[in-house]
C-alpha positions as CSV (number, residue, x, y, z in Angstrom):
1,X,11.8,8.1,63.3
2,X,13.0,5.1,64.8
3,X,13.7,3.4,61.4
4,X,17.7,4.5,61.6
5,X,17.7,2.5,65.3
6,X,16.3,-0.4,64.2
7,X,18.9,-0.4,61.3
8,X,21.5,0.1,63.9
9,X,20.7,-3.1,66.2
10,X,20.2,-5.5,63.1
11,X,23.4,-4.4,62.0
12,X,25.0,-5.2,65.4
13,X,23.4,-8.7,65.2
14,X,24.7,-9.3,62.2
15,X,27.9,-8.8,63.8
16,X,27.1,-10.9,66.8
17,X,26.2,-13.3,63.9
18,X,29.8,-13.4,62.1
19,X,31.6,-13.9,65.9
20,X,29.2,-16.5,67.0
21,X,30.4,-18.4,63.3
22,X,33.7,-17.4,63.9
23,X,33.9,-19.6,67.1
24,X,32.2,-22.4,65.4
25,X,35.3,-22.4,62.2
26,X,37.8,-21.5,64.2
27,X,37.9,-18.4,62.2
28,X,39.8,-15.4,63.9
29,X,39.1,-13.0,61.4
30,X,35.5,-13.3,61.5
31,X,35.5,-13.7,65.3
32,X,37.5,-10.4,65.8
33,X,35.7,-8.9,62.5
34,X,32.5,-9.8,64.3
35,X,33.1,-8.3,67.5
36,X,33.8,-4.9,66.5
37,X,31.1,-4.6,64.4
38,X,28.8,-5.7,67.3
39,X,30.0,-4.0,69.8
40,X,30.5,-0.7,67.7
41,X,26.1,-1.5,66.4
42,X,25.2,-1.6,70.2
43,X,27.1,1.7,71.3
44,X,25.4,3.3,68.1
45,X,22.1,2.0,69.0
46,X,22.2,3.0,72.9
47,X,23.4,6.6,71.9
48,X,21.0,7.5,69.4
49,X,18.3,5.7,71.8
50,X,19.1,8.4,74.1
51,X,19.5,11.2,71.4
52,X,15.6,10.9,70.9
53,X,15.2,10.4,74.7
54,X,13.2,6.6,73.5
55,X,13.8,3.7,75.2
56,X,15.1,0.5,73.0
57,X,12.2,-1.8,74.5
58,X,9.6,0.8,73.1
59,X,11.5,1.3,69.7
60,X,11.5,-2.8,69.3
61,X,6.9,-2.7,70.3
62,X,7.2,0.0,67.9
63,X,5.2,2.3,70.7
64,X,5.3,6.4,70.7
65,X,4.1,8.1,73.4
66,X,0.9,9.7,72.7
67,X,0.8,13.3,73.7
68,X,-2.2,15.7,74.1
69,X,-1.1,17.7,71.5
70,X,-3.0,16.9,68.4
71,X,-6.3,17.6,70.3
72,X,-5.4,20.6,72.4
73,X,-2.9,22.4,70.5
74,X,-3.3,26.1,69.6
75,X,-3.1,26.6,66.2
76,X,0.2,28.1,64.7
77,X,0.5,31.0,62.7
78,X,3.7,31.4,60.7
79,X,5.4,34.2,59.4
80,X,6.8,33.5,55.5
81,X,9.9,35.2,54.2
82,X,11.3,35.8,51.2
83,X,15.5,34.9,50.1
84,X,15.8,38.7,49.2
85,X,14.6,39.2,53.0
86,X,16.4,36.9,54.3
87,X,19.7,37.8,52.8
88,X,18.9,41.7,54.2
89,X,19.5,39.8,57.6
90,X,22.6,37.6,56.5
91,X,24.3,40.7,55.5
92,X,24.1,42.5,58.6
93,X,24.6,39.8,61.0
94,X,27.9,39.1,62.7
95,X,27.3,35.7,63.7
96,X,25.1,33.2,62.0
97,X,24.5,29.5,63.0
98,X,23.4,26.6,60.5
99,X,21.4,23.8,61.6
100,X,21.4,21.0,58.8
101,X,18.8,18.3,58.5
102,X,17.7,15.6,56.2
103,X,15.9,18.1,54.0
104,X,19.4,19.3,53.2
105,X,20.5,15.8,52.5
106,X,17.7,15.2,50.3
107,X,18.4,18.2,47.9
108,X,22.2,17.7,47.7
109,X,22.5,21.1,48.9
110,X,26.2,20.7,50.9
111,X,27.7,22.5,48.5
112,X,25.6,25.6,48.0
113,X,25.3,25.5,51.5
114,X,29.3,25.7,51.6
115,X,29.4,28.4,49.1
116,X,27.3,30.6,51.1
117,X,29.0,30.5,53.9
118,X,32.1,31.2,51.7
119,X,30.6,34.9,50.7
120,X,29.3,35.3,54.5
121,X,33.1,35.2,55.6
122,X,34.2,37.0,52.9
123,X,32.3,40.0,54.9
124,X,33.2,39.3,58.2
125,X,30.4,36.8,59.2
126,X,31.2,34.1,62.0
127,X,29.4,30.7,60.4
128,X,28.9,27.7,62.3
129,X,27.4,24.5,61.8
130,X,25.4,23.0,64.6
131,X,25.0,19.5,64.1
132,X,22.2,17.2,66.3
133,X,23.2,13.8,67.4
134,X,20.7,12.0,65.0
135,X,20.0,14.9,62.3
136,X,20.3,13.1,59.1
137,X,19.3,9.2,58.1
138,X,21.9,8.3,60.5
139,X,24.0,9.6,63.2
140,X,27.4,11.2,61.4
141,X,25.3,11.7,58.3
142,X,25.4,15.5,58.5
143,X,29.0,15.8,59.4
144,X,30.0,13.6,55.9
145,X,27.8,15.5,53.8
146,X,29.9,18.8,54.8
147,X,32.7,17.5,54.4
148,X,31.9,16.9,50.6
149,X,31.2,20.2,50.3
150,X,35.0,21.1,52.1
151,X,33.9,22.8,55.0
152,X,36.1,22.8,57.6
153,X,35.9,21.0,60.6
154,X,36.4,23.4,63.2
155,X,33.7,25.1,62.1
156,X,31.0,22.0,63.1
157,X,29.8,21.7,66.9
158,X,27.6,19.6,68.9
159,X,24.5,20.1,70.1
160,X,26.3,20.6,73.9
161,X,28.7,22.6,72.8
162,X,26.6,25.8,72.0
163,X,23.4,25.2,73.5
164,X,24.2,27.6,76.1
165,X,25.3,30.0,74.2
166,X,22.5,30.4,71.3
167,X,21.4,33.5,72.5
168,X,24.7,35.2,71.1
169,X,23.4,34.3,67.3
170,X,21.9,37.6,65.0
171,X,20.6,34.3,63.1
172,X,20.0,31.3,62.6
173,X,19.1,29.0,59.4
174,X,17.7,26.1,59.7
175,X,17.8,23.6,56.4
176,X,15.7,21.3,56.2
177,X,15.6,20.1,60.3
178,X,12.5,19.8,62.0
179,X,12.4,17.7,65.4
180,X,15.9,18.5,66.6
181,X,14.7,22.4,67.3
182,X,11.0,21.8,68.1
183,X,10.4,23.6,71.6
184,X,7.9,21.4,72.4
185,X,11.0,19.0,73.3
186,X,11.6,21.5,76.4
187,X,8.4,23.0,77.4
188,X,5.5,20.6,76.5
189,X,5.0,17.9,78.7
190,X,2.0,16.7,76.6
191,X,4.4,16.6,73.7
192,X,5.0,12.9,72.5
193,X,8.9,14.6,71.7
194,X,9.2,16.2,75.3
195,X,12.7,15.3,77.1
196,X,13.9,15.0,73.7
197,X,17.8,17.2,73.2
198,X,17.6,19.6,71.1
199,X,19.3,22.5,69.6
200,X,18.0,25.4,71.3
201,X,17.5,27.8,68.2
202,X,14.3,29.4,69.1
203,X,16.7,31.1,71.8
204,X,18.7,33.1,68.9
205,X,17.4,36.7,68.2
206,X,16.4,35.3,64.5
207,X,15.3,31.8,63.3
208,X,14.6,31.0,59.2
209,X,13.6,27.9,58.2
210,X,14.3,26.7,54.9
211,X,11.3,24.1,54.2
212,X,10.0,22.5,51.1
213,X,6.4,22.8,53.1
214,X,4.4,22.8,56.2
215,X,4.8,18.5,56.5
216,X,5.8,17.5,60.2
217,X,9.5,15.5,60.7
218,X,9.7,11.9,61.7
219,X,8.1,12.1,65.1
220,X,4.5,13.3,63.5
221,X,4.6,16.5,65.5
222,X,4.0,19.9,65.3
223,X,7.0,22.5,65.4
224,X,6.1,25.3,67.8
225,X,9.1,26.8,66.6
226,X,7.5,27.8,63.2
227,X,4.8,29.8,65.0
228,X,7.7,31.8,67.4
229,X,7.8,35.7,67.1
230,X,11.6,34.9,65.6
231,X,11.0,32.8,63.4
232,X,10.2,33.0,59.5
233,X,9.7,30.4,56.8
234,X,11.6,30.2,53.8
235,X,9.7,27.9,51.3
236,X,11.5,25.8,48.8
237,X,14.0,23.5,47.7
238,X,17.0,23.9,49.7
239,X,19.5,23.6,47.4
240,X,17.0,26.2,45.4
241,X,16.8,28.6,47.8
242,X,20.5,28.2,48.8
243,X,21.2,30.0,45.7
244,X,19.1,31.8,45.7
245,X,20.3,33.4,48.7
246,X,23.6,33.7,47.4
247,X,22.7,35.4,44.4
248,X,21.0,37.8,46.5
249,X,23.5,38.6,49.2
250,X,26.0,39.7,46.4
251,X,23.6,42.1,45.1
252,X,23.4,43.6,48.9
C-alpha cells in the first residue's frame, strides 16, 4: 500500500536531481524543468501520506502499525448477491453512487461501467462517482480511467464532498475498492487502517460490492463492511459482471 508513495518521492528526487545538474551546466531548462517536477513529487507525496493517515518517516522504515485485529476479530459473515438481484435494486433506486477501485482498473471495466450508468439515466437514475484520494495505483488514476470511458466530469466527487451526505443513496456499488470504505478506518481503534478517510458507504441504505474474491486490499485488513447488514457481494470479474448487469437491467 505504500508502494505508490514511495514511487512518488523517488520521482520528486529525481527532479531535485535534474535542478541540482541544472546549476552545475548552467542549464535553465533543466533547472526550471527540475523544480517543478520536485516540488510538484513532494506535494504528491505529503497528500497521499495524509490520504492513508501514514506518516512519511514510517512509509520510508517500511513500518505498519500492528492492530489487534487479526487475533480478536469476530468473524464476518457475508451476504452474496446475484447481477439479476442486484439489478432488481438498480432499477428502483433514484440515486445510486459508484465507488471505483483498482479492481476496476485491473479489468478495464471504465467503459461498461460508463454504459451502465448510461441505461440508469436513461430511467431517471441520479449516478455519481465517488472517487477516494488514493483509489487506484496512483492518486488521479480513477478520475483518467473515466474519462476514457467519456463520463462526464460533473458527475465525479470527492471523498469530502459527499461524505456527509451518503445517507441520501438507495445504493451504492462498489467495484473493485476495498480500504477506502472499510469501517474499521472510523470505529476500530485496534485497526492498523483506523484514522484513515474514507468514503463512508456503509452509511447508504444499500452497499454491493463487486469482488473477484474474499482477498484483503493493500493494507492486509479485514473489510467490516462486507459483513454489514447492507451490504451484499457480487462475485466476479468487474468488467464481467458490469455486463452482466446491464444485460439484466434491460430485461427489468
Amino acid at each position: 500500500a505504500d508502494m505508490p508513495v514511495v514511487i512518488s518521492l523517488l520521482n520528486s528526487l529525481t527532479g531535485i536531481a535534474a535542478a541540482i545538474t541544472g546549476i552545475l551546466y548552467a542549464n535553465m531548462v533543466m533547472l526550471v524543468g527540475g523544480i517543478l517536477v520536485g516540488s510538484a513529487g513532494i506535494i504528491l507525496t505529503v497528500a497521499m501520506c495524509k490520504a492513508m493517515n501514514r506518516n512519511l518517516f514510517k512509509v520510508l522504515a517500511g513500518t505498519f502499525a500492528k492492530g489487534k485485529q487479526s487475533a480478536d476479530a469476530e468473524e464476518i459473515h457475508i451476504k452474496e448477491t446475484s447481477a439479476s438481484e442486484t439489478a432488481m435494486q438498480l432499477a428502483f433506486a433514484q440515486k445510486v453512487a459508484v465507488v471505483p477501485g483498482y479492481g476496476m482498473a485491473v479489468a478495464q471495466a471504465q467503459h461498461a461501467c460508463g454504459n451502465l450508468q448510461k441505461q440508469l439515466e436513461s430511467r431517471g437514475t441520479q449516478v455519481d462517482y465517488i472517487i477516494h484520494p488514493v483509489a487506484g495505483r496512483m492518486p488521479g488514476h480513477m478520475n483518467v480511467l473515466l474519462a476514457e470511458a467519456n463520463i462526464s466530469y460533473d458527475r465525479l466527487f470527492e471523498m469530502d464532498d459527499v461524505n456527509e451526505d451518503m445517507e441520501q443513496y438507495d445504493l451504492v456499488l462498489i467495484v473493485g475498492a476495498n480500504d477506502v470504505v472499510n469501517p474499521a478506518a472510523e470505529n476500530d481503534e485496534n485497526s492498523p487502517v483506523y484514522g484513515m478517510p474514507i468514503i463512508r458507504a456503509y452509511q447508504s441504505k444499500q452497499v454491493v460490492v463487486v469482488k473477484r474474491g474474499m482477498s484483503k486490499g493493500y493494507a492486509g485488513v479485514e473489510n467490516s463492511l462486507f459483513g454489514a447488514d447492507n451490504c451484499h457481494l457480487l462475485f466476479g470479474d468487474a468488467k464481467t459482471v458490469l455486463q452482466d448487469l446491464l444485460g439484466q437491467l434491460k430485461l427489468v
